[in-house]
N, C-alpha and C positions, 0 to 999 in steps of 0.2 A: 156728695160734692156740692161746694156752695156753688152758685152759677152767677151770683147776683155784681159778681167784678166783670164775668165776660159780658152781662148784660148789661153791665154802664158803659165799657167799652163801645160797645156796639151803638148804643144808645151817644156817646159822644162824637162817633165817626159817623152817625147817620145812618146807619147800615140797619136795613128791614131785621127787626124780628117779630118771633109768635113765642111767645112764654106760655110754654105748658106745663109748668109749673101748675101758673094756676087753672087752665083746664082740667088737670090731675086732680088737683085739691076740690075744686067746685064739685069732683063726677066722684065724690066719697074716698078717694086714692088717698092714705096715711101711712105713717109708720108701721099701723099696727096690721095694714093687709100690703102692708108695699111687696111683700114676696108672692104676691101671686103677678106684680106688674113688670120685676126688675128680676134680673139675671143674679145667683148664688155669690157669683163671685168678682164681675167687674161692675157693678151699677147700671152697667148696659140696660134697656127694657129687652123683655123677652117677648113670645110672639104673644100672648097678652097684652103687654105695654105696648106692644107697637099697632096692634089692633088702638086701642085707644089714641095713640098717636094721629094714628088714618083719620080716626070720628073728629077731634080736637082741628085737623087741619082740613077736613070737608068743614065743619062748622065755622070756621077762622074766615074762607074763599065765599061760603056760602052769602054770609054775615058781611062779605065784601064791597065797597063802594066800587071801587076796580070791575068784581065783576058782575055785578049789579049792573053797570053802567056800560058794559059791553056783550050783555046777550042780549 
């Protein structure tokens, strides 16, 4: 699924995102092992993908000014 219209979208209404896109890409995640991260048959991630998910959006918070700036 392209994502990169809901991200302009979002990106034109102001509205927060986290593109993990390219957290995926950055942590070796391709085409060519994407079946171990995404579900057979809707693109959904599976408990794989979504393990990464969890690390990508600790990393996102951690790496945060927000929360940096308030513990």
């Amino acid at each position: 699924m392209d994502t990169d219209p809901i991200m302009k979208y979002a990106e034109r209404a102001n509205y927060p995102t986290i593109d993990m896109y390219d957290f995926f890409r950055k942590n070796n995640v391709s085409a060519a092992n994407a079946k171990y991260y995404y579900g057979k048959y809707d693109g959904h991630n599976n408990s794989t993908g979504y393990a990464m998910v969890a690390k990508g959006l600790q990393q996102y918070f951690e790496d945060s000014v927000f929360v940096k700036k308030h513990l």
